[in-house]
LODO-625808 format. One record per residue: residue in three letters; chain; x, y, z of N, C-alpha, C in turn. Coordinates in pm, 1 decimal, decimal comma. Layout:
! residues N
SITE_rest_kette_nc1_nc2_nc3_cac1_cac2_cac3_cc1_cc2_cc3
SITE_ALA_A_X_Y_Z_X_Y_Z_X_Y_Z;
...
***
This chain:
! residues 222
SITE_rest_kette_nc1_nc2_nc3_cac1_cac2_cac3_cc1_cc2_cc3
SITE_UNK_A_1881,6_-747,6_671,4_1861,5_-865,6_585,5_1980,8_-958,9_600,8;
SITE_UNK_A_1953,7_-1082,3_642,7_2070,4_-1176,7_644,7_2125,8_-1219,0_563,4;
SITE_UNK_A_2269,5_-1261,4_533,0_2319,2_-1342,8_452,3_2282,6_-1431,4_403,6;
SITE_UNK_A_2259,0_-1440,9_260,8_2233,1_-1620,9_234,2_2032,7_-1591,7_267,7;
SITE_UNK_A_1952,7_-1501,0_309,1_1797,6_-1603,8_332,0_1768,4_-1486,5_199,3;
SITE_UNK_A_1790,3_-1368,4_146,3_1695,3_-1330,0_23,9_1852,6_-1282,6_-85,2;
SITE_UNK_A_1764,9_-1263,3_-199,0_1832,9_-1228,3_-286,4_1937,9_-1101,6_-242,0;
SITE_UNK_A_1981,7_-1108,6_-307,7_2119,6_-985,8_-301,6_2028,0_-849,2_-369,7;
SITE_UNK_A_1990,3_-787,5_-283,7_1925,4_-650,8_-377,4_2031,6_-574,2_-455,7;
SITE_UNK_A_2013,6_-544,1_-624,3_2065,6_-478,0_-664,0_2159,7_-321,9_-564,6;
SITE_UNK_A_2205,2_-304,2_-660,6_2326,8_-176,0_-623,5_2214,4_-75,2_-608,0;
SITE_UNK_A_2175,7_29,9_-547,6_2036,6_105,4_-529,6_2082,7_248,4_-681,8;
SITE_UNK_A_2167,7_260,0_-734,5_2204,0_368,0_-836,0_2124,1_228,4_-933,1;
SITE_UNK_A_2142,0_125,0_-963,9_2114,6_45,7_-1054,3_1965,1_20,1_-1062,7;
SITE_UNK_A_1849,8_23,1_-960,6_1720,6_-0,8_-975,0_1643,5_28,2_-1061,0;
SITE_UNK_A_1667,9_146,4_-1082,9_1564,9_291,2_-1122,9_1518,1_229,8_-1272,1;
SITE_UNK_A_1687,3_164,0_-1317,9_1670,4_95,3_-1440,7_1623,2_-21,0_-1490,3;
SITE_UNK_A_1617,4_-131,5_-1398,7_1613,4_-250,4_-1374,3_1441,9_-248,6_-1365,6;
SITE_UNK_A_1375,3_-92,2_-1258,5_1256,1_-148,0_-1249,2_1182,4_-57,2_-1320,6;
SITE_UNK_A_1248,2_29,7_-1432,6_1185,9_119,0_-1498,8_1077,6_33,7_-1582,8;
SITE_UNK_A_1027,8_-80,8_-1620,4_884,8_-122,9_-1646,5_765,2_-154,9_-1540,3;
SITE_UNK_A_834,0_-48,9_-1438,3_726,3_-131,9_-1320,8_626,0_21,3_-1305,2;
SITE_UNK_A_476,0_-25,6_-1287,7_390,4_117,9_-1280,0_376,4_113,5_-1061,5;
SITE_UNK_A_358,2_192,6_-1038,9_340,8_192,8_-862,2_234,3_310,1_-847,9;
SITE_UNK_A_93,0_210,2_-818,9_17,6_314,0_-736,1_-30,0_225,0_-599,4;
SITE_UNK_A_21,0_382,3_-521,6_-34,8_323,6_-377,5_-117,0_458,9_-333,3;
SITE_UNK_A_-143,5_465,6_-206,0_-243,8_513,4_-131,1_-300,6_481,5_-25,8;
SITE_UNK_A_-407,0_569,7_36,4_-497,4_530,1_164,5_-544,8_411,5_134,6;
SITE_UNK_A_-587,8_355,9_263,5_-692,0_225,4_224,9_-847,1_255,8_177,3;
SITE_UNK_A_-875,8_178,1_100,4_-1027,5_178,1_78,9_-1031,0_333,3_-65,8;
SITE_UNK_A_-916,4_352,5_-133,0_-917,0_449,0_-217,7_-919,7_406,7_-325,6;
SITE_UNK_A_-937,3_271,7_-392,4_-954,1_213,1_-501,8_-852,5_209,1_-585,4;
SITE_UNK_A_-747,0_157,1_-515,7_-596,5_103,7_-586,9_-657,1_-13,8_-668,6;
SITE_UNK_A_-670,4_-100,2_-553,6_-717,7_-239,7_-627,9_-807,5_-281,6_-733,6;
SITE_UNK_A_-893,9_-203,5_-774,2_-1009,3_-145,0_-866,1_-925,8_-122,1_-998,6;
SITE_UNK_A_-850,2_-15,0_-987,6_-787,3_112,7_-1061,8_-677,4_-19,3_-1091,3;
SITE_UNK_A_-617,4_-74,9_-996,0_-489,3_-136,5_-1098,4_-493,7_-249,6_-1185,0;
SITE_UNK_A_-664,8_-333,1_-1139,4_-693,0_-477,2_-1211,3_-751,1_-360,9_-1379,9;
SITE_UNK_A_-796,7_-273,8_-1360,8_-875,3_-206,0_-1502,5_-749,3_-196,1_-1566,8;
SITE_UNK_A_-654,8_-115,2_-1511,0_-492,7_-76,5_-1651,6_-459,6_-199,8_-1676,7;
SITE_UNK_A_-434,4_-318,3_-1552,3_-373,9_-443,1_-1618,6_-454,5_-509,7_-1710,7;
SITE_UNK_A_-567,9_-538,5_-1671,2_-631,3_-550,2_-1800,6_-642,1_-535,5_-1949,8;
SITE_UNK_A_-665,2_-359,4_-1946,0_-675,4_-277,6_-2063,2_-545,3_-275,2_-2103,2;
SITE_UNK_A_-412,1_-304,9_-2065,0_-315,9_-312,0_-2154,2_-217,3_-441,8_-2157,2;
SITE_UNK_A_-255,1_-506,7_-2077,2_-234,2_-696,9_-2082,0_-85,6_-677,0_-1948,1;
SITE_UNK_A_-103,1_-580,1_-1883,8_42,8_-585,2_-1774,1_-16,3_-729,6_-1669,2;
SITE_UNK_A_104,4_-707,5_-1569,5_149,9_-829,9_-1512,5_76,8_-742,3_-1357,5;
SITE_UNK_A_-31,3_-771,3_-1303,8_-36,4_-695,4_-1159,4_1,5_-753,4_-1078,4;
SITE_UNK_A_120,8_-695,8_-993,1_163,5_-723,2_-855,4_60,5_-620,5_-734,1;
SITE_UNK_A_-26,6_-711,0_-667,5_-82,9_-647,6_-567,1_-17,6_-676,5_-440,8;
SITE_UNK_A_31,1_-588,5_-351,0_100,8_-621,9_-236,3_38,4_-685,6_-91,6;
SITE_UNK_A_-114,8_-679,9_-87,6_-207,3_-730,7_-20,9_-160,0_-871,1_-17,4;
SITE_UNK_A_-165,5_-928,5_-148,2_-143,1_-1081,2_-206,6_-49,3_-1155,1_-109,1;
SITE_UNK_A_71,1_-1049,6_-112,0_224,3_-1130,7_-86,2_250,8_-1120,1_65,3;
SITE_UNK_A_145,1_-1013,1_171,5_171,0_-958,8_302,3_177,8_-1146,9_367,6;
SITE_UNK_A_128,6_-1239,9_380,4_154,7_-1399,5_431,5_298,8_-1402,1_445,1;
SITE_UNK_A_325,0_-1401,6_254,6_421,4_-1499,4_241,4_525,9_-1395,6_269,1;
SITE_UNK_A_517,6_-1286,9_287,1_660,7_-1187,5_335,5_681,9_-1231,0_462,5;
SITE_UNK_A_555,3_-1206,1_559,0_567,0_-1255,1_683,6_656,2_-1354,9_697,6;
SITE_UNK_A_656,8_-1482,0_664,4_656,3_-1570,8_618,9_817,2_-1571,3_630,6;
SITE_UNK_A_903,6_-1459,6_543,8_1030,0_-1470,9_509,9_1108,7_-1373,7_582,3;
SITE_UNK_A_1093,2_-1347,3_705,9_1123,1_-1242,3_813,3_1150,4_-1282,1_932,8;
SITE_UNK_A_1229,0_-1231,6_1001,7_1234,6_-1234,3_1177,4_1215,8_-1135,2_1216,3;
SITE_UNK_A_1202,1_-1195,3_1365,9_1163,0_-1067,7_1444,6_1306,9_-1003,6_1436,6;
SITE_UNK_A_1401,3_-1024,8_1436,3_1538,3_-873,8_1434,5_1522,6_-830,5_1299,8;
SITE_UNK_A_1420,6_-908,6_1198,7_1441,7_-788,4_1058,3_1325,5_-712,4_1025,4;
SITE_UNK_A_1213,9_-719,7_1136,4_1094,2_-665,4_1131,2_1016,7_-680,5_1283,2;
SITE_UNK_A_1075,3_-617,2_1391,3_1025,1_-646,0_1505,2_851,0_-593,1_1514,8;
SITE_UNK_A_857,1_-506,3_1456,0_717,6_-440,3_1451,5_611,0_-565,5_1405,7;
SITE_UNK_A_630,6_-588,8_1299,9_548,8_-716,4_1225,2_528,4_-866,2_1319,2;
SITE_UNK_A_632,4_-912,6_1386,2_607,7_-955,6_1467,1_578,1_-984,5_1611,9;
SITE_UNK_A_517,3_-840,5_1653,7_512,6_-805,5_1733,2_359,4_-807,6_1752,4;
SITE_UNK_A_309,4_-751,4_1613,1_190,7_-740,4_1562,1_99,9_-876,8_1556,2;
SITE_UNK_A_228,1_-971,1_1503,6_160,6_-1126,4_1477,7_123,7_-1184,8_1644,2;
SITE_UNK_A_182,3_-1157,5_1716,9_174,8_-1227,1_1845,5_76,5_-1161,2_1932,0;
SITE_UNK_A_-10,5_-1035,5_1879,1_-116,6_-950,1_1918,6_-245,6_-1050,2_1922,2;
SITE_UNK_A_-377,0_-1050,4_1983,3_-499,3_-1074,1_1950,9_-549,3_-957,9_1897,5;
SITE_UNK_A_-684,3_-995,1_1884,2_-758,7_-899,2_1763,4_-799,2_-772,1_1880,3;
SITE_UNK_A_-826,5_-825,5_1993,0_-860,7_-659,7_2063,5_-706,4_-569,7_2069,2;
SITE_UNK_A_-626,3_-657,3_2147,2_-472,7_-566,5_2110,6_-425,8_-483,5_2020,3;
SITE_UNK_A_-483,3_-549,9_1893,9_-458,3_-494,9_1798,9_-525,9_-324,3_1725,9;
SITE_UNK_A_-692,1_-387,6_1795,7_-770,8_-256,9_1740,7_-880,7_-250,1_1833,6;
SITE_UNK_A_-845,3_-278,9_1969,7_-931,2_-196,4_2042,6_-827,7_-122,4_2142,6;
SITE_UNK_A_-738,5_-205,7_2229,3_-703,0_-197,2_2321,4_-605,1_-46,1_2302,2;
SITE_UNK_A_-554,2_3,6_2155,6_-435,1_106,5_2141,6_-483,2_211,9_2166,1;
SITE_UNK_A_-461,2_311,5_2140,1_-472,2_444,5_2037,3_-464,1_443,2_1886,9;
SITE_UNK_A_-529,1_507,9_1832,8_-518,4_503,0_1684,3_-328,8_603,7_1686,5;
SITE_UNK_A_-340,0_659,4_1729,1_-183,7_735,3_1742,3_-63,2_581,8_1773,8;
SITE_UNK_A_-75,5_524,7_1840,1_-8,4_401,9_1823,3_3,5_307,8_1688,2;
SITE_UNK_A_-181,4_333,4_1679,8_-207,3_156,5_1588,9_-72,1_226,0_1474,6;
SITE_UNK_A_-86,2_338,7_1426,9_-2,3_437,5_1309,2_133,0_437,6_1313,7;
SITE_UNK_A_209,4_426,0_1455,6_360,7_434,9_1472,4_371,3_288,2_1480,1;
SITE_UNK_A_325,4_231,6_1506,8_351,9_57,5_1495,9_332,0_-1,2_1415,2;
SITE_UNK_A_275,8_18,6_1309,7_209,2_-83,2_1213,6_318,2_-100,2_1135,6;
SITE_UNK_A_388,0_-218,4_1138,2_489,7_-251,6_1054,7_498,8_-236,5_884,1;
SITE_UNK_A_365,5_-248,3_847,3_407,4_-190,7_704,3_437,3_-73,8_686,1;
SITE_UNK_A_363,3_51,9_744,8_336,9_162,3_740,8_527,3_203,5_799,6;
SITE_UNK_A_582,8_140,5_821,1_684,0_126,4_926,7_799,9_149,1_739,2;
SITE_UNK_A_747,2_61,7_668,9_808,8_-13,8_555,0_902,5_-156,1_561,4;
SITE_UNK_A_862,5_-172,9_729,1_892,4_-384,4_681,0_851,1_-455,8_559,9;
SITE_UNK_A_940,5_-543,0_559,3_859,0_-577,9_456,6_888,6_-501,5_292,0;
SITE_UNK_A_960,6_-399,3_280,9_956,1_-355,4_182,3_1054,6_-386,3_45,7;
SITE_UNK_A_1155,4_-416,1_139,3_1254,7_-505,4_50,3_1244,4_-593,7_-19,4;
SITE_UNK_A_1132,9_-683,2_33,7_1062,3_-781,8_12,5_970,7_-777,9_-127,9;
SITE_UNK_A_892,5_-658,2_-160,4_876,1_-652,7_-259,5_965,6_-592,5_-376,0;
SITE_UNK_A_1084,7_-577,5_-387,9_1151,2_-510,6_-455,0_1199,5_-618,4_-488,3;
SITE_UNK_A_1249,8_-720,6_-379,1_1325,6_-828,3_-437,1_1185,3_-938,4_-541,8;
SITE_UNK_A_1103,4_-946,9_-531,7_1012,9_-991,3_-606,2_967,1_-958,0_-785,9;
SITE_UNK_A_970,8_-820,2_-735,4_1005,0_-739,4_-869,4_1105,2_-789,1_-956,8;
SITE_UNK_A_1241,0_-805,7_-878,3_1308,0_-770,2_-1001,0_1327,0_-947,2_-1050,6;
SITE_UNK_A_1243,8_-1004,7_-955,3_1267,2_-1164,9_-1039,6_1152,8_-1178,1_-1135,4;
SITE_UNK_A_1115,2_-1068,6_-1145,8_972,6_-1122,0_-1281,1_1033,0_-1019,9_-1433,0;
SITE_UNK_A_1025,7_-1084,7_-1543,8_1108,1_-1018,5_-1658,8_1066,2_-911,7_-1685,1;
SITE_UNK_A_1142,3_-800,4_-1785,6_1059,5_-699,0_-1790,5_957,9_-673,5_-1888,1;
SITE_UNK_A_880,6_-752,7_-1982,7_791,4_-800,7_-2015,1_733,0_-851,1_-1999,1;
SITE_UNK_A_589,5_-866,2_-1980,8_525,2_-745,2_-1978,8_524,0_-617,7_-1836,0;
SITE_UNK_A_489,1_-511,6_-1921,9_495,5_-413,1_-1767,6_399,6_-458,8_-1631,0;
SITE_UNK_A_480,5_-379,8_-1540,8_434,9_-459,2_-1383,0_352,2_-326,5_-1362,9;
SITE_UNK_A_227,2_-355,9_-1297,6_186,2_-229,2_-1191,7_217,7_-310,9_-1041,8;
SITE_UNK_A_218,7_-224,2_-979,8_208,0_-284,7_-826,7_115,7_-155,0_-742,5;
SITE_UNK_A_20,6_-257,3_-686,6_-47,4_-164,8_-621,7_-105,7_-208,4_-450,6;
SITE_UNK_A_-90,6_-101,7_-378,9_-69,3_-137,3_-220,9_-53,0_-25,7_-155,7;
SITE_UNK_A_-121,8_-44,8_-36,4_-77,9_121,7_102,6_63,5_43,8_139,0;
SITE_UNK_A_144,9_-38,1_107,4_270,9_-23,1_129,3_353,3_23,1_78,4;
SITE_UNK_A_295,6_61,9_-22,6_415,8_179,0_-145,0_416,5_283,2_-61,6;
SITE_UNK_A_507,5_325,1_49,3_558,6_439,7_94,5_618,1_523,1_-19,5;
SITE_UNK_A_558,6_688,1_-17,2_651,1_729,2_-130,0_802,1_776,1_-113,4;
SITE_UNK_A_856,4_755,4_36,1_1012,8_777,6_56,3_1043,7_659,8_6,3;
SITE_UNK_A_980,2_533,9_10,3_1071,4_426,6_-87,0_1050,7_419,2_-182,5;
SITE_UNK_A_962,0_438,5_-249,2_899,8_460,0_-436,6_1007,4_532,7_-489,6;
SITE_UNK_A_1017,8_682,4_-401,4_1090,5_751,0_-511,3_1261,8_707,4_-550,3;
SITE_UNK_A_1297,3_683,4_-443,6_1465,8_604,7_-545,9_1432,0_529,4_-619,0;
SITE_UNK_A_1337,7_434,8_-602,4_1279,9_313,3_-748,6_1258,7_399,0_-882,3;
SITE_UNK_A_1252,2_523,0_-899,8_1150,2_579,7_-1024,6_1259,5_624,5_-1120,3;
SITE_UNK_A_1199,1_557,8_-1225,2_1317,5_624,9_-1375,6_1240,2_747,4_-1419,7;
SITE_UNK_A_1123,3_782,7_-1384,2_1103,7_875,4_-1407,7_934,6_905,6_-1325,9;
SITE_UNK_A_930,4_1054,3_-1291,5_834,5_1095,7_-1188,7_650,5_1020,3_-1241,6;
SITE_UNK_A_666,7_1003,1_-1343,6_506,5_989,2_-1356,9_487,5_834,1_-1332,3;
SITE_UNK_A_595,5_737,0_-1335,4_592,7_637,5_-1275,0_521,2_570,7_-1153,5;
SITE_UNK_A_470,8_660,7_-1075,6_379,4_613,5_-975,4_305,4_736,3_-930,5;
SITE_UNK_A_196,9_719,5_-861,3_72,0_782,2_-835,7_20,5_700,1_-717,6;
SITE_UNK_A_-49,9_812,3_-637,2_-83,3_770,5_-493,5_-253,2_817,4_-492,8;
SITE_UNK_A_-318,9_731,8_-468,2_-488,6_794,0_-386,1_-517,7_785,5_-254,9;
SITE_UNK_A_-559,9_939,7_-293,7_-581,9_950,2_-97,5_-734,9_1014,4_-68,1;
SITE_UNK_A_-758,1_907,2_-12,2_-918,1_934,6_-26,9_-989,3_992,7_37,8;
SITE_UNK_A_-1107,6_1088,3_59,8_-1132,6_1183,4_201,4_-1175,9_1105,7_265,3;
SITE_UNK_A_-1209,8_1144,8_359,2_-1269,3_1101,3_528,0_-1378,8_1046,0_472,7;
SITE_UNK_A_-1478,8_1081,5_396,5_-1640,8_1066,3_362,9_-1596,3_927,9_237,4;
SITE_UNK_A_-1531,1_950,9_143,9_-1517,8_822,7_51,4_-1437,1_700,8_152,7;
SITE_UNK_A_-1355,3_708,6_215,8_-1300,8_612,6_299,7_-1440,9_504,0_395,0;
SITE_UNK_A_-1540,8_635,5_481,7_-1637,9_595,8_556,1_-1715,4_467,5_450,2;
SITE_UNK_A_-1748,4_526,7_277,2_-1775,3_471,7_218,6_-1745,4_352,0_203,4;
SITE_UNK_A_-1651,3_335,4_144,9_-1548,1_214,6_131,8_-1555,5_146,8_226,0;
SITE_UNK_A_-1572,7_167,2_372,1_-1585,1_62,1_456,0_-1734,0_17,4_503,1;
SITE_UNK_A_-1830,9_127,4_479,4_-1942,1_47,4_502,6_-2005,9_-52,0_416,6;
SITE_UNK_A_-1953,0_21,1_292,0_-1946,2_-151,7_196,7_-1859,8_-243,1_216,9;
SITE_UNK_A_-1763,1_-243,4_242,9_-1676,0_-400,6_308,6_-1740,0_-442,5_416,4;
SITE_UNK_A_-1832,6_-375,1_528,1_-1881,2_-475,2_629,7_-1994,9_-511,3_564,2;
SITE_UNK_A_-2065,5_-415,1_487,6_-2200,6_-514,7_428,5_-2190,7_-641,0_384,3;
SITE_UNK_A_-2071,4_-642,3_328,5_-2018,7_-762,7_210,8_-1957,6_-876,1_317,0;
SITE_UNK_A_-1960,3_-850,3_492,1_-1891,8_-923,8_560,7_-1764,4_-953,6_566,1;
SITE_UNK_A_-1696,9_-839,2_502,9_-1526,1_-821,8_496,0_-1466,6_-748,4_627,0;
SITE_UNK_A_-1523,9_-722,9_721,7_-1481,5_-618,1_789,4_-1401,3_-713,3_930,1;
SITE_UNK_A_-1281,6_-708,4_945,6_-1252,3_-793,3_1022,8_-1281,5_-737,9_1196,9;
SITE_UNK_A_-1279,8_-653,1_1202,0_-1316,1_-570,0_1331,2_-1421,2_-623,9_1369,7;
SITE_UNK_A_-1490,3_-718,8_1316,3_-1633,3_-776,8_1376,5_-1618,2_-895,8_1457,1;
SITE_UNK_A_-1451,0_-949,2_1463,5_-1391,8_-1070,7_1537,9_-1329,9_-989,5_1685,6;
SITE_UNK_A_-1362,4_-896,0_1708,9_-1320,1_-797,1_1811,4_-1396,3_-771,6_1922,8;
SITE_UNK_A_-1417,1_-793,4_2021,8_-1490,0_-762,5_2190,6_-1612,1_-641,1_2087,9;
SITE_UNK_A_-1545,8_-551,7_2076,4_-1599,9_-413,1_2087,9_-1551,7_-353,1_1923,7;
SITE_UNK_A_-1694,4_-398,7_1793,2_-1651,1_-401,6_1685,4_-1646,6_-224,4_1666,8;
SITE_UNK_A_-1740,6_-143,3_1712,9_-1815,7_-12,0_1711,9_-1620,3_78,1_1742,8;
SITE_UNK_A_-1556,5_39,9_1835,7_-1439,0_103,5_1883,7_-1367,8_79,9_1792,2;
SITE_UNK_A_-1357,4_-52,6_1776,1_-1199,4_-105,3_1656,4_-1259,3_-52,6_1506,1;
SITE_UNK_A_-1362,1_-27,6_1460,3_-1386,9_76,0_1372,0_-1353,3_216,9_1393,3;
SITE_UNK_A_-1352,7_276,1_1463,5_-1331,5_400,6_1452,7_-1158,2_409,7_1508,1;
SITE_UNK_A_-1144,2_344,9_1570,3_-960,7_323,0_1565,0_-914,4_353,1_1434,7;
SITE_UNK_A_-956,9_233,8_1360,5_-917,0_199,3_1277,7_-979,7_302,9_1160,6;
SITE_UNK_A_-1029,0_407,2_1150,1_-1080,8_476,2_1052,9_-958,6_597,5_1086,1;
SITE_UNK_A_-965,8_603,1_1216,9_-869,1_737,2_1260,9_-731,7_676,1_1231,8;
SITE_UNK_A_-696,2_587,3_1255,1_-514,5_582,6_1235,8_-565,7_591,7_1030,2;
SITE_UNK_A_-640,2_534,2_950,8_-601,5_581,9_855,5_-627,7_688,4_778,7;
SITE_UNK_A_-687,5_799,1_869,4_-738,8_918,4_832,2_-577,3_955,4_848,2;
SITE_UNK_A_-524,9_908,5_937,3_-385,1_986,1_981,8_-268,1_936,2_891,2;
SITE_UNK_A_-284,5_846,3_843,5_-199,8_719,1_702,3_-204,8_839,0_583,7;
SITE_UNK_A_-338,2_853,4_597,1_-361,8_928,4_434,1_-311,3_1086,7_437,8;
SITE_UNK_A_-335,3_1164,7_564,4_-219,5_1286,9_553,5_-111,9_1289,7_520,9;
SITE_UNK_A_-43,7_1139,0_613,2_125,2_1130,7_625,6_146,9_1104,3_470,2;
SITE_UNK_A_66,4_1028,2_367,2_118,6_1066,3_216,8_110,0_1151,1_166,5;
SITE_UNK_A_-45,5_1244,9_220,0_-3,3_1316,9_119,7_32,6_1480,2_178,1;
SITE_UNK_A_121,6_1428,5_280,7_252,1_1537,1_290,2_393,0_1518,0_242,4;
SITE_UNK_A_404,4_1408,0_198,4_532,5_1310,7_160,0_540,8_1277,7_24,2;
SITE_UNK_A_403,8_1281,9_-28,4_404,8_1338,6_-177,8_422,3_1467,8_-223,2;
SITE_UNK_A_336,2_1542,5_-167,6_340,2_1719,6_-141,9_577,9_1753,1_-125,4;
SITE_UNK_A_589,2_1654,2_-47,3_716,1_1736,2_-33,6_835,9_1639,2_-133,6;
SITE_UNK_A_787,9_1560,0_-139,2_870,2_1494,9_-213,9_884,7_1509,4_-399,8;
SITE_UNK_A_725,8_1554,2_-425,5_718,0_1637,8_-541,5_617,9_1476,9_-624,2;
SITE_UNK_A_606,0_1427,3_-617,0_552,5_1299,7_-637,8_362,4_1341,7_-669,8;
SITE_UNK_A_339,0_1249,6_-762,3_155,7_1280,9_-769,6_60,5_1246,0_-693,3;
SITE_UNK_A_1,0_1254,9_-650,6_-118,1_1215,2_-562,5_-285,3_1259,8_-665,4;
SITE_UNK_A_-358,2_1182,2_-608,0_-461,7_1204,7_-654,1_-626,9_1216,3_-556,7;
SITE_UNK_A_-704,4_1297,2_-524,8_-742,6_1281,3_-389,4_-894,8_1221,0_-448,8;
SITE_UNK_A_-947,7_1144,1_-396,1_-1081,6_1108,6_-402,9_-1166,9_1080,0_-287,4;
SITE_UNK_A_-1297,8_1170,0_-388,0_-1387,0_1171,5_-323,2_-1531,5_1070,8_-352,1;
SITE_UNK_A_-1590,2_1085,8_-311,2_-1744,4_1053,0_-300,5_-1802,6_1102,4_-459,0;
SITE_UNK_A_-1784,4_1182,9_-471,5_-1877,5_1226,0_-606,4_-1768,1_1177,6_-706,2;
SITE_UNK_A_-1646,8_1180,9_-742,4_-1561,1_1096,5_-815,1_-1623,2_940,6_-855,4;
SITE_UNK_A_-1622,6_927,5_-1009,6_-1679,7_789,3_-1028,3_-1578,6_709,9_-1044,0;
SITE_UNK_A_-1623,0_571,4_-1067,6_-1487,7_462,6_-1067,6_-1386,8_527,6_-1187,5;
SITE_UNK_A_-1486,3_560,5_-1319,1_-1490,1_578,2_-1456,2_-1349,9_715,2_-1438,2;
SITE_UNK_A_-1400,0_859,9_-1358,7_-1317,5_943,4_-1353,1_-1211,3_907,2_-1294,5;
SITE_UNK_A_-1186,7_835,9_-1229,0_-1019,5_811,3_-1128,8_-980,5_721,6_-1236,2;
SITE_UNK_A_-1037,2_594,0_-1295,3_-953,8_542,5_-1393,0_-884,5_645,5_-1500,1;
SITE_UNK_A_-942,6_732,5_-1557,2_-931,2_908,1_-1689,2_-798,7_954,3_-1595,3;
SITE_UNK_A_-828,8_1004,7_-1460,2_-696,1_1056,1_-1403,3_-585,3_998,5_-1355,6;
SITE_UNK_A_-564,8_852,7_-1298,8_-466,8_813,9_-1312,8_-377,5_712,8_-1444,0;
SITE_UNK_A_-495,6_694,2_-1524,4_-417,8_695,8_-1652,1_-364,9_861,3_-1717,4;
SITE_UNK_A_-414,9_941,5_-1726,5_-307,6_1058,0_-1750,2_-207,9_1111,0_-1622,0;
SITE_UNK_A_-194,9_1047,9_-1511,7_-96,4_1089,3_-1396,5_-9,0_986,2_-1522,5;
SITE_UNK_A_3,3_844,7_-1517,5_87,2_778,5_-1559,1_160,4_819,9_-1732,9;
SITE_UNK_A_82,5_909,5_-1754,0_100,8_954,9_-1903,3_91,8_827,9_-2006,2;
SITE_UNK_A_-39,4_745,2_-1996,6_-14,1_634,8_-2104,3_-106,4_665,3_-2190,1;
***
């Protein structure tokens, strides 16, 4: 991070406190963060930071020497990106997954007051960077969704014409790329929750919206 272009990040012993009103659930893609975090902000009037939102404008506030991955990524076309790899690549390259970018939301955080409470929710909440943020363990919660609810999740985003893999030579390949690097996303948390001691929550297919909202409001103990 250069001199002089972002805020001065707090002292890292000092965070824990600074962002102890902030809630953090992240997870696989397509596991219903975004669902799950507009219902709590809602139901208790918090402030939601979704990290989807801010991925532009981070871009945005980066170089390539402070995130080579990310822009490496930007200068890709759409087959490069998700036809032409390995899903074993798309996974070691993907600059968020990387945690570019991550500073970026921390420094965002701590410019919003601590009233009302923040959730932030995003597959960029790595839980090796969550956990120095946490004043205390129930503070964040991760969903990791199986293979069969994920499949789900995406055959409703292409119904709905969300599926960007359809701007791709060969949409049939960059789908299943792209299903496999995050079949492989969603282990790497939740071995990193598993070892880090952190909650996870796994969902499936028979899980209703109704039950994952019941369990990660008691992960968060509210």
């Amino acid at each position: 991070m250069r001199s002089g272009q972002h805020e001065e990040v707090a002292d890292a012993a000092q965070l824990p406190a600074r962002l102890r009103h902030v809630l953090w659930l992240g997870g696989g893609s397509g596991a219903g963060k975004s669902t799950i975090a507009r219902r709590l902000a809602d139901r208790y009037g918090w402030r939601l930071y979704a990290t989807d939102d801010v991925m532009g404008d981070h871009a945005a506030r980066t170089t390539a020497e402070e995130a080579p991955f990310l822009h490496r990524f930007i200068a890709m076309d759409m087959d490069q990106r998700w036809v032409n790899r390995s899903p074993e690549v798309m996974l070691e390259t993907f600059h968020w997954f990387r945690g570019e970018g991550f500073a970026l939301i921390v420094e965002d955080l701590l410019r919003l007051p601590p009233e009302p409470r923040v959730i932030v929710e995003g597959f960029r909440l790595l839980p090796h960077l969550v956990k120095p943020l946490l004043a205390a363990p129930e503070h964040a919660v991760w969903l990791l969704p199986t293979p069969a609810f994920r499949h789900s999740a995406i055959r409703r985003r292409s119904a709905a014409g969300e599926g960007f893999v359809a701007r791709t030579s060969d949409p049939a390949r960059a789908g299943r790329n792209l299903a496999e690097r995050d079949r492989m996303f969603t282990a790497r948390l939740r071995e990193e929750t598993e070892r880090l001691r952190l909650r996870s929550i796994e969902v499936g297919t028979a899980m209703s919206e109704d039950d994952l909202d019941r369990r990660v409001t008691a992960a968060f103990r509210l």
